[in-house]
N, C-alpha and C positions, 0 to 999 in steps of 0.2 A: 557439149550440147546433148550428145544421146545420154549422157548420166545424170542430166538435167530432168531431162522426159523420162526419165526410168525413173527419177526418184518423183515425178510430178505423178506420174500413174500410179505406182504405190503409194503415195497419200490417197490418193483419187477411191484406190481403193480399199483401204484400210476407212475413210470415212464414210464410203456408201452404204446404206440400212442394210440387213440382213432384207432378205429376201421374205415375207411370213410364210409358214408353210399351210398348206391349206388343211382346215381340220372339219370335223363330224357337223359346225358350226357354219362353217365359212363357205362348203364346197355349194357351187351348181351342181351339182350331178354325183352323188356319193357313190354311182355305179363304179364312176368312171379313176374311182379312188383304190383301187384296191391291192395297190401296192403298198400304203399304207393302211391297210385296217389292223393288222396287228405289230401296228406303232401304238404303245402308249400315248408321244403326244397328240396323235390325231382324235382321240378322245378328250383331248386334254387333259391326261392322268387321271378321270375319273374314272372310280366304279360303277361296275353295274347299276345296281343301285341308285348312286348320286346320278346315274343318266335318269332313272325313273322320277328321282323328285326335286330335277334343275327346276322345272317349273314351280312347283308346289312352292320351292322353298325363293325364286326369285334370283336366280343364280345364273338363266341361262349362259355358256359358252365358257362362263367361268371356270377355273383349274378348279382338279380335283386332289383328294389326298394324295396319292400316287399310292394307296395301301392294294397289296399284291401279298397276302398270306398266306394262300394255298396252294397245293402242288394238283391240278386235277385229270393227270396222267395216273393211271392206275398200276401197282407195284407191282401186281403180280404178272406172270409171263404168259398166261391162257389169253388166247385170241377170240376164244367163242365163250358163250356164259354158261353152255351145254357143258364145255372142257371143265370151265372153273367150277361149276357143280361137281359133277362126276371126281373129281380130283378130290373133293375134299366130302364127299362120299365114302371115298375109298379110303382115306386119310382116316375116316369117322368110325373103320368098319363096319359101313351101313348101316350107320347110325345108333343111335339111344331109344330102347324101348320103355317107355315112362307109363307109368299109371298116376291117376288122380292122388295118389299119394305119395307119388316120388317127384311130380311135376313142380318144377321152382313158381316161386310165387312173385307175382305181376301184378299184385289188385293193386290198383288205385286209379287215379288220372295223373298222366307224362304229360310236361313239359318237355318239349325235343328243342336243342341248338343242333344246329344242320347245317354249320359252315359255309359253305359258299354257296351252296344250294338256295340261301335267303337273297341270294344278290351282294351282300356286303362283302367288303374288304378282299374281293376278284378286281382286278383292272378289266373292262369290257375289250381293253386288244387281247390280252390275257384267255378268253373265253372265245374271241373269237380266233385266236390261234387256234383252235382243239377244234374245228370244225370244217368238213371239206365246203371247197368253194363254194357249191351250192346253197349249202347251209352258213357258211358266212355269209354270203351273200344277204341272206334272210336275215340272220341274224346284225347286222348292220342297221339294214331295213326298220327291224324291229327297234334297235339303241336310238334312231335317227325319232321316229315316231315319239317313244318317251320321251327323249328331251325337249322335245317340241310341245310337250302337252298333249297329243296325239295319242293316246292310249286306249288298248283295245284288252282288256280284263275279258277273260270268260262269264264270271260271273255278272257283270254289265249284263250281258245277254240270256242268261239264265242256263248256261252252259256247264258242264261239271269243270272243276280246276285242273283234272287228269290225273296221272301218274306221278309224274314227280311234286305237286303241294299237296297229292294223299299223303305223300313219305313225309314232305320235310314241314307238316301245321301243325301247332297244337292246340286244342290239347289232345293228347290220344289218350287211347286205352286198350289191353290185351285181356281176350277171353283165352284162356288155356283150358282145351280138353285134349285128351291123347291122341285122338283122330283129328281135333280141326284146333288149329286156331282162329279168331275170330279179329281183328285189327279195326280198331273204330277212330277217324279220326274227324273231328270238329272243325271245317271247312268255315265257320263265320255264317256263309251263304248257304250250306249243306252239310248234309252228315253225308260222309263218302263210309263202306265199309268195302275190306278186303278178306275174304276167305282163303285162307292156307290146307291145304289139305294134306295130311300127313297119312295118307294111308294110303295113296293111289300117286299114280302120274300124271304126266298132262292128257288132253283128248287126246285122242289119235289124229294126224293132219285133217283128216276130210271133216273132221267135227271141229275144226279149227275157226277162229275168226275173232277178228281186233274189238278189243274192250277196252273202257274207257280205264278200269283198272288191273286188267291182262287178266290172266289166270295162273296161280302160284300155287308149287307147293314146296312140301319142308320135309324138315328130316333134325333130331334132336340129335349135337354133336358134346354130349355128357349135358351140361345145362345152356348149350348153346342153340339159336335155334339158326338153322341157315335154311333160307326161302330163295327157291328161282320161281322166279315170275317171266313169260312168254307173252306171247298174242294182245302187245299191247297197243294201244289206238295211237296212229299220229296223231299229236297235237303241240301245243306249247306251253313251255316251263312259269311263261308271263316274267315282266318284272323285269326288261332288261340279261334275261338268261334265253337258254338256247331253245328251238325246234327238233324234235326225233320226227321221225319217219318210223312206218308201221314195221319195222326191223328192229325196235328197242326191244333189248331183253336186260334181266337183271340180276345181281347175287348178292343177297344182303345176307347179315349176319347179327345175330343179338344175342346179349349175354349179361344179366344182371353181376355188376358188382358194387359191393359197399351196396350204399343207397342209392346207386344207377344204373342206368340201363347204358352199356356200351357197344354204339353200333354202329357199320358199315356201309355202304351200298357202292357197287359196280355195276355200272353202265356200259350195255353194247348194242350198238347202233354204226354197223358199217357204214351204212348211208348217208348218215347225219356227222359220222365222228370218226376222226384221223384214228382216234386211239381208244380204247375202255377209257373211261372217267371214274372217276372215285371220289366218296365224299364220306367223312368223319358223320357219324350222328350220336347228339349224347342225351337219352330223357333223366330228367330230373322231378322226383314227385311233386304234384303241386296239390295239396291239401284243401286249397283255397277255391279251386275252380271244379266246377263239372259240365259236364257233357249235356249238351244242349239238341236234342234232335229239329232238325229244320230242315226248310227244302228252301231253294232260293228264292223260289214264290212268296216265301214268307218277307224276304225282305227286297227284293227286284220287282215282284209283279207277275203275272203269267207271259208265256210268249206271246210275244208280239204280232205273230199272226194269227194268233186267235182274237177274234173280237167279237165285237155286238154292232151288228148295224143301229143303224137310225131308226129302222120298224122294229126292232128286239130280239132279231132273228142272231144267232152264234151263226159266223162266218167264220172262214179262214181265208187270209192273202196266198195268191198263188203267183208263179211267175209271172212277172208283169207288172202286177199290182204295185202299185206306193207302198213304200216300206215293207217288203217281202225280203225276207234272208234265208238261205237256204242253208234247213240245217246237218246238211249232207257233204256239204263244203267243207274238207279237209283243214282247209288254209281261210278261215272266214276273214281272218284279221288282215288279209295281203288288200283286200279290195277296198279296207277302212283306208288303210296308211297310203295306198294308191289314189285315192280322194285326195289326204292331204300335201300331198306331192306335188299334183298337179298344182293346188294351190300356192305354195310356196316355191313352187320355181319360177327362176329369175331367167 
């Protein structure tokens, strides 16, 4: 009899469904998930990316590739970006003194691929491993909003892209003088430019203060160029990638070969990130395209709290006011995707 019911129970249980596990899709409360967020299946093996255009493309909750091709733990062993400078500094013996006629040649307009930095072929558990809690946190937040359609673009707002889609859009281009480099790159919505300065260091602390594109400078290592950039603004990467905190610093490295520009970038952001990040960048000449200056106004509109009353008077909304957004807000996009949350809870 009991070998009867041992073997009834073991059918019993060999034919009852798996359990489903709950995913980025399915939860009530994605807070309250977060022992899986860097489970691939609870994205359901999509990437980045594919979490931005479940909607577009009509796919919501659907599986993803499962493609996971980057490594974005950074190689080298320096914990601060002050260290990994200084190191390769000193590596450089204080660098290459270049005049306009020994300076490598850069004209044209770059096409850049930027690996993972674009969102593609990253698993979004993948990205949110690299992030402490806090900043997973957000960044969930942010994966959960995409997918949903929920989307909260800088440019939407007439806001700059920031830091990291100055590095990784194209199309760019490099002005080369001994003293400065000049970095332009083609935002769609605006021209972002970055000034390198190779003949000085950073401010001093008290003249310090976060910019939307930090403050950098360089140093020529034979024809290579290596930039640390400091004092950069929190904001975010958009797109299904991650948030910094005003602790983001960074060490790029560029080096024409052949017909390319072969380049680097190291991310560090104690705040935001377990570890330095690192991401491959590679420009490729594009002959075909040029440089567009624009401001977002050109194609978004002016800010939205400036207007025209009814009598013709320019007004501006102030706190209080219908449709005021303040553009002081660190985090503007937590209080869009908090809208749609509410909505969508069950």
């Amino acid at each position: 009899m009991r070998a009867a019911t041992c073997a009834l129970a073991l059918s019993l249980a060999v034919a009852a469904p798996a359990v489903a596990q709950t995913t980025l899709f399915t939860t009530d409360d994605y807070r309250k998930d977060q022992a899986r967020w860097t489970d691939p299946a609870y994205f359901v093996f999509n990437t980045a990316r594919q979490l931005t255009d479940m909607q577009v493309e009509n796919r919501f909750g659907q599986k993803g590739t499962g493609a996971d091709k980057f490594a974005l733990k950074s190689p080298y062993p320096f914990k601060t970006s002050d260290e990994h400078y200084q190191a390769w500094l000193k590596k450089a013996n204080g660098g290459t003194t270049h005049t306009l006629a020994t300076l490598p040649n850069w004209d044209g307009v770059w096409s850049v691929r930027s690996g993972w930095l674009d969102s593609n072929d990253i698993q979004a558990s993948t990205m949110a491993a690299a992030l402490t809690p806090t900043y997973r946190e957000y960044y969930v937040q942010q994966a959960k909003a995409e997918a949903e359609g929920r989307h909260w673009w800088a440019a939407s707002f007439c806001l700059p892209d920031g830091f990291i889609r100055g590095v990784s859009r194209s199309p760019q281009q490099f002005v080369i003088r001994p003293n400065q480099i000049v970095m332009l790159t083609d935002t769609l919505v605006s021209t972002q430019v970055r000034w390198v300065h190779m003949d000085k260091g950073h401010q001093t602390p008290e003249r310090q203060f976060p910019q939307w594109l930090g403050e950098s400078i360089g140093f020529w290592d034979g024809n290579a160029l290596v930039i640390h950039t400091n004092q950069i603004r929190q904001w975010n990467a958009s797109h299904s990638l991650f948030e910094w905190s005003d602790q983001l610093t960074s060490v790029e490295r560029y080096e024409r070969v052949g017909n390319e520009i072969v380049a680097e970038i190291t991310l560090y952001d104690p705040v935001a990130f377990l570890y330095p990040l690192h991401a491959a960048l590679r420009f490729t000449p594009n002959a075909n395209d040029r440089m567009v200056y624009s401001t977002c106004t050109d194609t978004n509109g002016p800010s939205s709290n400036i207007h025209v009353r009814a009598d013709g008077v320019t007004d501006e909304r102030v706190p209080g006011d219908p449709g005021y957004w303040d553009p002081n807000d660190p985090r503007p996009w937590a209080a869009h995707y908090a809208i749609g949350e509410r909505r969508t809870a069950k």
